[in-house]
N, C-alpha and C positions, 0 to 999 in steps of 0.2 A: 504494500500500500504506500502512496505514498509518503511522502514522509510529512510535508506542509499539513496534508489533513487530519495525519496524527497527532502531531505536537501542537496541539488546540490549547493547550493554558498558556496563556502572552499576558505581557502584563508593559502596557506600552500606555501614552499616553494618547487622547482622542482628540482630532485637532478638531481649534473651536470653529473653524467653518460644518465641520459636521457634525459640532454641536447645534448649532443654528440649525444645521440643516433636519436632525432628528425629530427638533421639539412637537409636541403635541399642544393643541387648542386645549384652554382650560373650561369645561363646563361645571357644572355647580356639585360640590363635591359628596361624595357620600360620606357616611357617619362615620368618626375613628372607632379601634375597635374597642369595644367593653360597652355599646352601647346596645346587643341586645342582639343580637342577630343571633337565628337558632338553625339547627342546620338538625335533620330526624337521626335519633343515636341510631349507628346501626347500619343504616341506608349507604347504598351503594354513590359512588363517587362521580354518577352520571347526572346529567344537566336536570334541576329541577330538584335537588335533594336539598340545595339553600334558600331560602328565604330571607331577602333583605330587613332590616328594621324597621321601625315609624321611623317616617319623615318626617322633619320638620318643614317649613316654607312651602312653596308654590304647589308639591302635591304631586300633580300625575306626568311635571318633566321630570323629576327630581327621581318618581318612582321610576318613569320609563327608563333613564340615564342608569341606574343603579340596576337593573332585569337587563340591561344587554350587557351592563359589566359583571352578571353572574354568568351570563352564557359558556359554556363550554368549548373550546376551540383546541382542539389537541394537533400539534404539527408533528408531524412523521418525522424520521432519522432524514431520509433526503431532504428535507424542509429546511430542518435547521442547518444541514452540511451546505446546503445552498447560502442559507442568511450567511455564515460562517465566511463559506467564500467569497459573499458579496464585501462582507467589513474588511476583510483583507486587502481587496484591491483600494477598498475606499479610503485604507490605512487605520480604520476604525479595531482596532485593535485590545482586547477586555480581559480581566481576569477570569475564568470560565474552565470547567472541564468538562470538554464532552467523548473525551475516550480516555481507557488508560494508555499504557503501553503495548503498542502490536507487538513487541517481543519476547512478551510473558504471555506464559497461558494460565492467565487470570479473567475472572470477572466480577462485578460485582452486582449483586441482588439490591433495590430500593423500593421501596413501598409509600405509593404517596395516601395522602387523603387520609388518616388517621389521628390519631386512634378510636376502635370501634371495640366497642364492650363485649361483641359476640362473634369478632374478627381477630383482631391484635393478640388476646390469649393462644388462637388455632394456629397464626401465624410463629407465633415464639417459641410453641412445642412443638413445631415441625424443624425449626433453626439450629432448637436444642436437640433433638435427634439425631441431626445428622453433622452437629456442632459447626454451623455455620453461621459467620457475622453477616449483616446487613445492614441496610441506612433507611432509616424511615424519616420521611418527612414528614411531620406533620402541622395539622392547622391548628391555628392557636385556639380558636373555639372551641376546639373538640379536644385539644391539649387541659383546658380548662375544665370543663366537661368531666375529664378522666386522668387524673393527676398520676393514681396509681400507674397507670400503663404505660404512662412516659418514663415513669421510673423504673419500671419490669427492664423496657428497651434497654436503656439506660444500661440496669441491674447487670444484664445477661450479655454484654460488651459490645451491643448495637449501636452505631452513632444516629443521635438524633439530629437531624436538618428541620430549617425554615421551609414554612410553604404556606406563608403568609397568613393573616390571621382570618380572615373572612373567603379564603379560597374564591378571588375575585382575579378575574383578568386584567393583569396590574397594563393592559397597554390601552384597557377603556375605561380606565378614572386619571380625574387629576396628578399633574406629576406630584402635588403638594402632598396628595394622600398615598403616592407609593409608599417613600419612605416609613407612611405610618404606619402600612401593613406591615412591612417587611419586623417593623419595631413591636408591634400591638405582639408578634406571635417571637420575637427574641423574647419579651416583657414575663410574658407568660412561663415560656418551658426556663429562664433564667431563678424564676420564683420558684421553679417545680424541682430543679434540679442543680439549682446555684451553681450553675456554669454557663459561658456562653454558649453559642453556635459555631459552628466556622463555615457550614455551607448551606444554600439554599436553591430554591427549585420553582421557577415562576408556575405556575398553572398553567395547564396546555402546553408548558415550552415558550409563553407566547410571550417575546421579550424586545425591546429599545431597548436606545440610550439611556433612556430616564429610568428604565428597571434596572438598567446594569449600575448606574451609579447611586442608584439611591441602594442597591444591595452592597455596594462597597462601602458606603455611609458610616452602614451598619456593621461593617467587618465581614461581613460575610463572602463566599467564591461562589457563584453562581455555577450547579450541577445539571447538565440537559444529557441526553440521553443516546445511545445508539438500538437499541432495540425495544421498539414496541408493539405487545403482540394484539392491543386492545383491548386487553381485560374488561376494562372499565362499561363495555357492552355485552357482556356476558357473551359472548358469541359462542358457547362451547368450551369444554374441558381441552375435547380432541383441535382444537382451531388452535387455542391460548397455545398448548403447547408444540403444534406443527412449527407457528408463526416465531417463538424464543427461538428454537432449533436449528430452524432452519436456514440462516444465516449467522449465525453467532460467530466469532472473532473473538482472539484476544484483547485485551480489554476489554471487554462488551460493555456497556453498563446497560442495565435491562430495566424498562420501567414495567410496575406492576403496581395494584393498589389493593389499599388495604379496607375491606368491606366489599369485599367479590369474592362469595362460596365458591366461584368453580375453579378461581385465582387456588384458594385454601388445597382443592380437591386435587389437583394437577401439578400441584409442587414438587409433591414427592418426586414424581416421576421425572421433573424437569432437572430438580437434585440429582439425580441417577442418574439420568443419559450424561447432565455433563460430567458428573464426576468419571463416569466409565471411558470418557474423550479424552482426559488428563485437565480438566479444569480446576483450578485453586478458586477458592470462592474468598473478596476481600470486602472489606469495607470501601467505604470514597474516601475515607482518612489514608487508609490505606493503598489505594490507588494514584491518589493525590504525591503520595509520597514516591512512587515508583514512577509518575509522570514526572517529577520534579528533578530525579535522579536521571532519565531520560533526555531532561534538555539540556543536563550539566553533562552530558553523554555526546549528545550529537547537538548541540546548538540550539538555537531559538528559530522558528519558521521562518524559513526564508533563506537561512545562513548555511552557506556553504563551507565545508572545512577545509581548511590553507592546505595546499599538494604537501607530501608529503617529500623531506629533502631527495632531488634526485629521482624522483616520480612524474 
């Protein structure tokens, strides 16, 4: 593969013409988070499972604005290695990891949309059976919600991630209010767990400049993905696990969520084939670290290595 698509964590600065150029229009902002928003314990991570708060002010723009900023928009692996390629040429350059290292045969498991009280236990004694780490993202509502279960994660050497506290598509609300999502749900799992975060994970994938830097703000590395099999529409045990399988790569990162029975049902088996392939299963802490030792390896994207004397 090559290697520019590989080495995806850069850590460059964004020149301010295309900051100008990113910016989004500001319409009227939804509520910060701790004001109420209820999302059904339990319920699956598909469009329709959140329910915005009371509004205050004008009413039915304010509610319309905040109903397409729940909307769901999930970008495929080609989607984002596209945007990827596009910020490259534009010099648009982020702190991000969207693969590990293609020279390890690693991968890592991630579970977003959590935690769910009759999911996240099924999820963690299957982890622990087969003693394998993962990264769950979760939402700050539901982190609040269910304090215990961030701390099981935690407990059982899972890293937990950001994914914002209202599980809103941070590219259709104000830039003023990214920041506060990304904050509303550090706020949270930091009181649950008195530690920070170090990485986070927009919803859908669906990410700007205003998301990449308000998650920098925050400390955070923004985590997007190379395989996803669609869980999140139940489409099948036998689909979920065709669709991981059947392109996986070293490094993979694979997204999956938490609050899909047939996710819970089909793990095993996905555990199995890879491990039977020669797959390591890591964390993104842990990948993070193997991609970092990668660019002190072969250079930063783009960078070619001096001939070698007499070469």
């Amino acid at each position: 593969m090559h290697h520019t698509r590989n080495a995806a964590i850069v850590v460059a600065v964004v020149a301010l013409v295309a900051l100008s150029a990113g910016c989004r229009s500001e319409p009227t902002a939804p509520p910060s988070p701790g004001t109420g928003s209820t999302q059904t314990p339990g319920a699956g991570p598909g469009p329709g499972t959140q329910t915005p708060p009371a509004q205050p002010g004008p009413g039915d723009r304010l509610n319309g604005f905040w109903s397409r900023a729940l909307q769901e928009v999930y970008k495929s692996p080609g989607e984002l290695q596209a945007q990827h390629e596009r910020e490259q040429r534009k010099g648009m350059q982020y702190v991000k990891l969207m693969q590990g290292d293609p020279a390890k045969r690693a991968v890592t498991l991630t579970f977003d949309d959590g935690p769910h009280p009759d999911y996240t236990p099924q999820l963690l004694a299957i982890l622990k059976q087969y003693n394998i780490k993962a990264t769950f993202f979760v939402v700050g509502e539901m982190a609040e919600q269910y304090p215990d279960l961030v701390k099981a994660e935690q407990a059982e050497g899972h890293t937990v991630g950001n994914h914002t506290y209202h599980h809103v598509n941070l590219t259709r609300i104000p830039e003023a209010e990214v920041q506060t999502e990304w904050q509303g749900c550090e706020d949270v799992v930091q009181s649950i767990l008195g530690v920070t975060m170090k990485y986070c994970r927009p919803p859908g994938g669906d990410y700007d400049d205003a998301v990449i830097r308000a998650a920098q703000a925050v400390g955070l590395i923004t985590v997007l993905w190379t395989d996803d099999p669609g869980d999140y529409a139940s489409p099948g045990d036998k689909v979920i696990e065709t669709r991981v399988l059947g392109k996986i790569e070293n490094g993979a990162i694979i997204l999956l969520h938490d609050g899909i029975q047939q996710t819970i049902d089909v793990l095993p088996q996905i555990i199995q084939h890879l491990q039977q392939r020669g797959f390591a299963f890591e964390t993104v802490d842990q990948m993070m670290q193997d991609h970092q030792a990668m660019i002190e390896r072969l250079g930063p994207p783009g960078h070619k290595a001096a001939p070698r004397p007499g070469g």
